[in-house]
N, C-alpha and C positions, 0 to 999 in steps of 0.2 A: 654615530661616533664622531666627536668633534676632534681634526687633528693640529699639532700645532706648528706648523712649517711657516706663518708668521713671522715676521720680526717688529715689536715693538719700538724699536733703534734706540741706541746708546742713550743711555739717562748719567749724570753726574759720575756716581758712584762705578760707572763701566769704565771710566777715562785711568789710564795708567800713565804715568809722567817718563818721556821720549820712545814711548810706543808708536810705529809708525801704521797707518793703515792707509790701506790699497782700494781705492773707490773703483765702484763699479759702471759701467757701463756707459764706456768709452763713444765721443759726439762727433762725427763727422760733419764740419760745417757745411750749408747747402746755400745757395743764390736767394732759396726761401726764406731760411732762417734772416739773413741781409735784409731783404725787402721787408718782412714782417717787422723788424725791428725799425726801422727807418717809419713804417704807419705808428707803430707804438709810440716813438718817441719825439717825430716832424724831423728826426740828426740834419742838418745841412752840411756836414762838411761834405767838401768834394773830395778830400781824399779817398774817402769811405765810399763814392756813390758816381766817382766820374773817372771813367778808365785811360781819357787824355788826360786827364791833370795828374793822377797820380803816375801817370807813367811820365808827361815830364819836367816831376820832383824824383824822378829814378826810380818806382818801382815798373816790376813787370806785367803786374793788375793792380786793380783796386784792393787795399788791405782788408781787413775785416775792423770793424769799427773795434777800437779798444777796449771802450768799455763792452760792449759786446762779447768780446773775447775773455773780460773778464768774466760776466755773468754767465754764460755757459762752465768754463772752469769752475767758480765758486759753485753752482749747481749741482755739480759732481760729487761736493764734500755734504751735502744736505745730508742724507740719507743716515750716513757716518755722523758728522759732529753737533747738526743743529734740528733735529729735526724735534724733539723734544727741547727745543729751545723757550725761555722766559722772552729773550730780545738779542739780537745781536747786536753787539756792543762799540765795536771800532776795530779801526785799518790803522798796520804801519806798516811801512818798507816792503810797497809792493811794488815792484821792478817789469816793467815789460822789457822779458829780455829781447824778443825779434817777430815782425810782424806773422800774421796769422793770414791766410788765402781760404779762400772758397774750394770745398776740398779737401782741408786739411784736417786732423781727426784731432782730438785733443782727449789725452787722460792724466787725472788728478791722483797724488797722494800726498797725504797729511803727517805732521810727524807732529806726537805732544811735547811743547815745550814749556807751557807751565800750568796750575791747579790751584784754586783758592777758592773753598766752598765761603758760602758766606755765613753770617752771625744766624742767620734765621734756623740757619741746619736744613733748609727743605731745598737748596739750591747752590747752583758754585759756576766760577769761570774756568773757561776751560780754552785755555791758548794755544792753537796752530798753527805752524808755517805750512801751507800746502805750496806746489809746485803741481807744474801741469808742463805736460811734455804733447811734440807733436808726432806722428806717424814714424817719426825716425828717430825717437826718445831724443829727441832737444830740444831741451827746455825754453817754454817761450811767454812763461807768465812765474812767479812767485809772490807770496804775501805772506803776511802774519794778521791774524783776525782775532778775538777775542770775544766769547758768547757765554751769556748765562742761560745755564740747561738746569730743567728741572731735576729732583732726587727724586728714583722711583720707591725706592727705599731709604724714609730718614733714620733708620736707625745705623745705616751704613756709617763707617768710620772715617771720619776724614781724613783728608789726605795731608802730606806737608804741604804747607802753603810752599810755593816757588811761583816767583812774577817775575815774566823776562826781563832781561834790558836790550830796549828796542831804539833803532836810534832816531835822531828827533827828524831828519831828513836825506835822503839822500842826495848825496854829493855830485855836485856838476862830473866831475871826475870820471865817477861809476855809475852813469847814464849810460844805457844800451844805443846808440847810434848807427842806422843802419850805413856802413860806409857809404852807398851808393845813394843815399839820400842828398838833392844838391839843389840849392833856391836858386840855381844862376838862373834858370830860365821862369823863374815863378812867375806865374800866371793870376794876378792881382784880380780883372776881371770873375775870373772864375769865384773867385770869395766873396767878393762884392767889398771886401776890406781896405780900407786907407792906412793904418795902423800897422806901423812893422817895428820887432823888441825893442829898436830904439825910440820907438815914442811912447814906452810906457818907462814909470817911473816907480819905485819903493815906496808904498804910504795912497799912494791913492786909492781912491775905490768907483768902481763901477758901477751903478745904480739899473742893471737890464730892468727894462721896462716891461716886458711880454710876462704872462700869467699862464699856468696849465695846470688846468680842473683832472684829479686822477677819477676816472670812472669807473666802475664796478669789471666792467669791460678792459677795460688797458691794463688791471692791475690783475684779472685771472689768468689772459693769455700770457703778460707778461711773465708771471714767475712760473707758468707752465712750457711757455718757449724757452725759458732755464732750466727747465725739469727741478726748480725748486722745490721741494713737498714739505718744506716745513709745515706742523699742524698750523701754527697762527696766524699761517699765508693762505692756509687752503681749506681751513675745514671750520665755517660758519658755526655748525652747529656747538663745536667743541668751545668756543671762542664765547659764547653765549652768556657760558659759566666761569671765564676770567675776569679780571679786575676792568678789563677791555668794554668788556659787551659785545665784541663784534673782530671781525680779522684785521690784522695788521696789515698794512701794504709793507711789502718788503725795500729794506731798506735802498736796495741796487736800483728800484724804478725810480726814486725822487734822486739819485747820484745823478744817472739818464736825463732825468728830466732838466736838473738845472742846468747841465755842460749845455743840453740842448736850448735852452732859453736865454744861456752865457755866450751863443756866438755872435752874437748884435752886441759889438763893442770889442768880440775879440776873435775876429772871423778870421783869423790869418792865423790862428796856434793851428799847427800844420797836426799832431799828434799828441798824445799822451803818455810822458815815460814814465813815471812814477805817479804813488798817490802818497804821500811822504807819513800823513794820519788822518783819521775821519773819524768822528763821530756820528752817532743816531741820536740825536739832543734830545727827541718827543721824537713819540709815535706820531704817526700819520694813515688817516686813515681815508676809505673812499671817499669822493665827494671833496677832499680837501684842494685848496686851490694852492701850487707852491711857483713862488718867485722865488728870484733869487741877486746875489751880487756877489762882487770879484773884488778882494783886495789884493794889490800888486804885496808882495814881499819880499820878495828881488826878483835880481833881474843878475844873471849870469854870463859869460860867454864861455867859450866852449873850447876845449883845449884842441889845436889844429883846424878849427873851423871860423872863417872869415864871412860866410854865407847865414849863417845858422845861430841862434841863443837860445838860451832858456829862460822860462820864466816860472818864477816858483808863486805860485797861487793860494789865496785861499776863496772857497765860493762857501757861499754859506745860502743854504735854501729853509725859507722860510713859508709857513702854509695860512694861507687867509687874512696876508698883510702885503701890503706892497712892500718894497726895498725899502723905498725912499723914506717911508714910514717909520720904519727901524733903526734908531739910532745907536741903540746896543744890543749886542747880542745877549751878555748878560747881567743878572739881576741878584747883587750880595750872592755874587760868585755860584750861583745857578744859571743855566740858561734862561732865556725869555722864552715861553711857553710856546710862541707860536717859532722858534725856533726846530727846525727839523734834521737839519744839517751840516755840520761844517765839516770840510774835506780841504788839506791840504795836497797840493799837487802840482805839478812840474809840466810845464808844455814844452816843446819847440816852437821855433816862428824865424822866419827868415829877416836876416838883418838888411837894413836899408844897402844901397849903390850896388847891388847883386842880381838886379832886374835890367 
């Protein structure tokens, strides 16, 4: 007797517009989880990895690396929003409201806030704001993501179309600042950085020069140190018979990988407060090699703060071309093919005479 206690997880037609759902199975982060992530991705910053330096730029330990923070949270909603996903699609207005410690548990819920099956009828997006709270229910990540899930039933009825309005950036203003954060005593050595906000300018671009090969290996632990289970992240076989051929590397490891290949030129952005929008340009797959580069978009100061700026970023990662190589990203208003990612996003960085 076969029973069915299974769950196939949410297909299109399951999504209801501002139904909120309550993900399961809350992550305590561990020292291991830290380490493992730092072999995955080579991270250097020292906030993330050196308990004198971040203690003092004023924390009490080492934070948890951000995007880290992210990708455990986002992991959390798999199950629930993507796991019957075509492709996740893009990031706005994701806010880290306050750092994360080793120790700290983290749980996700998602609320719908908008539906738009598409022309084909077999598929539709399906937009989220999840939030993730820590052990003492405050909140210390939110986003808005947007994923095309397959129809497990086409004959299901579509839904009203509803597309949020998302905003184009977040505002220097409404950045989360930990008060206790302070560059008076920054520790330049420790970065190996020469470059502080005020020597970056609007309009430039950065050309990092370092390359990283995703291997069949970086890219299984990785979305499993997420507990992400989407099928097109995990399950070869199924992937066989997509338009694909083969599994997707999930988008959060090439996010990882360019910040990580983006600190040789901007070793001194201290954190990451927002990711303002992001695209997944092209897939990427094992075996792809992705570079990447930085163009400045502003450059902010910060209200009350004399030590401290922001810089609003865009990195765009690209696989099996050099940076330098690439002169546009895109091509009669499509991306350039070997394009993979562009991700707008907000650092801190301590301002010069505060050393």
């Amino acid at each position: 007797m076969h029973s069915n206690k299974t769950s196939s997880g949410r297909f299109f037609e399951h999504f209801t517009l501002n139904e909120v759902i309550q993900h399961a199975t809350p992550r305590t982060i561990t020292e291991g989880d830290v380490a493992l992530y730092i072999a995955l991705t080579g991270s250097r910053n020292p906030l993330h990895c050196s308990e004198p330096f971040a203690q003092s730029v004023g924390y009490q330990s080492a934070p948890i690396d951000d995007l880290l923070t992210f990708h455990i949270a986002f992991g959390k909603t798999v199950p629930d929003i993507s796991v019957n996903a075509v492709a996740n699609l893009g990031y706005a207005d994701v806010r880290f409201l306050q750092p994360v410690s080793v120790g700290d548990t983290l749980s996700t819920s998602s609320q719908v806030i908008g539906l738009k099956q598409n022309s084909n009828g077999k598929n539709g997006v399906v937009y989220v704001r999840s939030t993730s709270v820590n052990q003492h229910h405050q909140p210390v990540l939110s986003w808005v993501r947007w994923v095309m899930v397959h129809k497990n039933d086409t004959n299901a009825p579509a839904p009203e179309t509803t597309i949020p309005e998302l905003p184009t950036f977040v505002a220097a203003n409404q950045l989360n600042i930990p008060a206790y954060l302070t560059a008076s005593n920054f520790d330049q050595q420790a970065t190996g950085g020469q470059f502080y906000w005020d020597d970056y300018q609007a309009g430039e671009r950065i050309n990092h020069t370092a390359g990283m090969t995703i291997n069949q290996s970086d890219h299984s632990l990785a979305t499993r140190l997420y507990q992400n289970n989407a099928r097109l992240h995990f399950d070869a076989h199924l992937m066989q018979s997509s338009s694909f051929g083969k599994r997707l590397v999930y988008g959060g490891i090439v996010i990882s990988a360019c910040r990580a290949l983006s600190y040789e030129g901007l070793e001194n952005a201290i954190s990451i407060v927002a990711i303002n929008a992001g695209t997944h340009a092209n897939p990427c797959f094992t075996g792809d090699t992705i570079y990447t580069f930085t163009e400045v978009l502003d450059r902010w100061e910060l209200p009350n703060r004399s030590d401290i700026g922001a810089l609003r970023l865009r990195m765009v990662g690209i696989k099996n071309m050099s940076s330098a190589d690439l002169a546009e990203t895109k091509q009669f208003n499509s991306y350039h093919p070997n394009v993979v990612l562009d991700l707008d996003y907000t650092v801190l960085m301590p301002r010069k005479g505060n050393q």
